[in-house]
N, C-alpha and C positions, 0 to 999 in steps of 0.2 A: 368504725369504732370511735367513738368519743376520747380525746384526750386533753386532758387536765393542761390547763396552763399553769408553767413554771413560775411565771411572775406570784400568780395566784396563791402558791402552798407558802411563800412569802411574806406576804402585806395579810393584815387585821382585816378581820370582819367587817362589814357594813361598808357604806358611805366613805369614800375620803370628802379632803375638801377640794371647794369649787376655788372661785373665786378666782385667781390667776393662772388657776390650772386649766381654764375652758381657752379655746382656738375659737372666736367666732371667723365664720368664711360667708364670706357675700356676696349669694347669688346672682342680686342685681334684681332687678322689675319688685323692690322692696322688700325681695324672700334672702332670710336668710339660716343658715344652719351654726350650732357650737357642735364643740366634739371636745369629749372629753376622756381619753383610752384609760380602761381598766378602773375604771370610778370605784363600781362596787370590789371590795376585798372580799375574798371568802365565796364569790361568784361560781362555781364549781359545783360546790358542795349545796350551795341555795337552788342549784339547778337539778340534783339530787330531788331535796326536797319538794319544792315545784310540782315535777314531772309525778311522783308519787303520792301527792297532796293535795292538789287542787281537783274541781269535778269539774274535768275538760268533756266536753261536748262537741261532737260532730254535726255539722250540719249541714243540708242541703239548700241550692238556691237554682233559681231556673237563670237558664244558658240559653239566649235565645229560643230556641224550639225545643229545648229539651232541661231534664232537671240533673243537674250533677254534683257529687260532692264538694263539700269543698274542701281545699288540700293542704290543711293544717287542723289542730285542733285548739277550743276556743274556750272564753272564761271572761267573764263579765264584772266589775265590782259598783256599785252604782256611787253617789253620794251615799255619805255616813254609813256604808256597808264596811264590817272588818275587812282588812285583805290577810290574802291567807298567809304572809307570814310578816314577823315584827320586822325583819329588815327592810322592805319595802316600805310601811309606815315609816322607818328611819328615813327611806331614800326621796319618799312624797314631802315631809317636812324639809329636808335640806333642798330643794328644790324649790318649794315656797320660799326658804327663806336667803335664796338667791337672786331669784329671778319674782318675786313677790313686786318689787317694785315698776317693775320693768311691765310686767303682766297686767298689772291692778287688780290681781285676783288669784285663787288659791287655783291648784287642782287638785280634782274631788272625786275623778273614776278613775279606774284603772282599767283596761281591757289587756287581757295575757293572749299571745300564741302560743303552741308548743310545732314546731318545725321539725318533725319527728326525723327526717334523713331529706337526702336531697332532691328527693319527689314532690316533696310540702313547699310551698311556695306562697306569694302571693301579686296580683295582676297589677298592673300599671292605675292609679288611682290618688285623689286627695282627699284629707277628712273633710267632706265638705256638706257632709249631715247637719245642720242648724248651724249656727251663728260663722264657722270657717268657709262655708259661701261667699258670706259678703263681708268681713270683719277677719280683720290681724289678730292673730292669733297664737298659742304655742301649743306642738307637741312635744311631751318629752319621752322618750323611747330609751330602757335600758335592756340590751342584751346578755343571756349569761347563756354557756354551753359553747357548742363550735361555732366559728366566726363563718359568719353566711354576705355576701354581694346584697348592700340596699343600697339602690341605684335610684337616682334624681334623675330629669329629665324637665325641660321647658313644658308647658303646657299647650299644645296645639303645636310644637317642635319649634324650629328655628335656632336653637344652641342646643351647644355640649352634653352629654351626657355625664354623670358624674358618678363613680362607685368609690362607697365607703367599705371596707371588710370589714364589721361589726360580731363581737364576742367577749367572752370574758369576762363580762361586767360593764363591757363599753356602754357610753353615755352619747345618745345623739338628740338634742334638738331642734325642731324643724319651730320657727317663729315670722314672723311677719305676714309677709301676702303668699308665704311656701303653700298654703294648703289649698290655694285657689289659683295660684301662677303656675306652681309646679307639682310631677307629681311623684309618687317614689313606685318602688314595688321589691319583691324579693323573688329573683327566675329559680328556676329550677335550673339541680344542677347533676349532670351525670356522672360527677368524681365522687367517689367515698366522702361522706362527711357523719357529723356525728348529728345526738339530739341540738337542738337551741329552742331559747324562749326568751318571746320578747314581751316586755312589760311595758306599755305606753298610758302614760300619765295624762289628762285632761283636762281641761277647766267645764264649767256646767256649760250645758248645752250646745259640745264642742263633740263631735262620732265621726 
């Protein structure tokens, strides 16, 4: 069963601010991650909305020798497509216009999961679809519903693992050489947990 964070029924809607409230941490081999807890206010209730508003899509993908689900559900926003609700447009411009400089460039897609219980998951992996191959880069990733394990890892091993407990509105950005050095994923878990859905932000030609 989902439950509501107490900080949440609290703090204002939308976006707080960034700015000396972000922790950057430094992976080292140039990747680095900020975190900023409970960003978005009102994260609960947007998570409501979400789940019951957007047209999430299942999809399949081949596994080796065979084809299997895959274990979340999905949602797409391309360049200049609306996203489906105004807070998120609040959460994309305050984002630009923190990290605008830093980036040299806006982001312009959103891709949504919906992490329906703790079956839904996803596997060890970096965006490294176009230009996060070979070019530094940012993701920004905001979580809202039950806080789920997104776990770092060295890319080809050699260091630490790292788990963040992400929800609520939490704010995590993954910048530099993170999408090509390192990678993340989200394990399945077999304690009770509730829905979550992550919203990650993009610059063009960054999957």
């Amino acid at each position: 069963m989902f439950q509501a964070s107490l900080l949440d029924c609290f703090s204002s809607d939308g976006p707080g601010p960034l700015g000396s409230t972000v922790r950057r941490v430094d992976l080292g081999r140039g990747a680095w991650i900020d975190l900023r807890p409970g960003w978005i206010g009102g994260a609960d209730a947007l998570l409501d909305r979400l789940i019951a508003g957007v047209r999430w899509r299942a999809e399949r993908r081949h596994m080796y020798d065979r084809v299997v689900d895959v274990p979340r559900l999905l949602a797409f926003y391309e360049e200049g497509e609306p996203l489906p609700e105004p807070m998120l447009e609040e959460a994309r411009a305050a984002l630009d216009e923190h990290y605008g400089a830093e980036l040299g460039e806006p982001f312009v897609t959103a891709g949504l999961c919906f992490y329906r219980d703790g079956r839904d998951s996803v596997a060890w992996h970096g965006d490294t679809i176009g230009r996060g191959s070979t070019e530094d880069t940012m993701v920004a990733i905001v979580s809202v519903g039950a806080p789920r394990a997104l776990m770092l890892r060295p890319r080809g091993g050699g260091g630490a693992t790292v788990r963040h407990e992400l929800g609520h509105g939490d704010l995590i950005v993954m910048g530099g050489s993170c999408q090509r050095t390192w990678e993340h994923a989200i394990p399945k878990t077999a304690r009770p947990v509730g829905p979550r859905v992550s919203i990650q932000f993009r610059p063009r030609g960054v999957r």
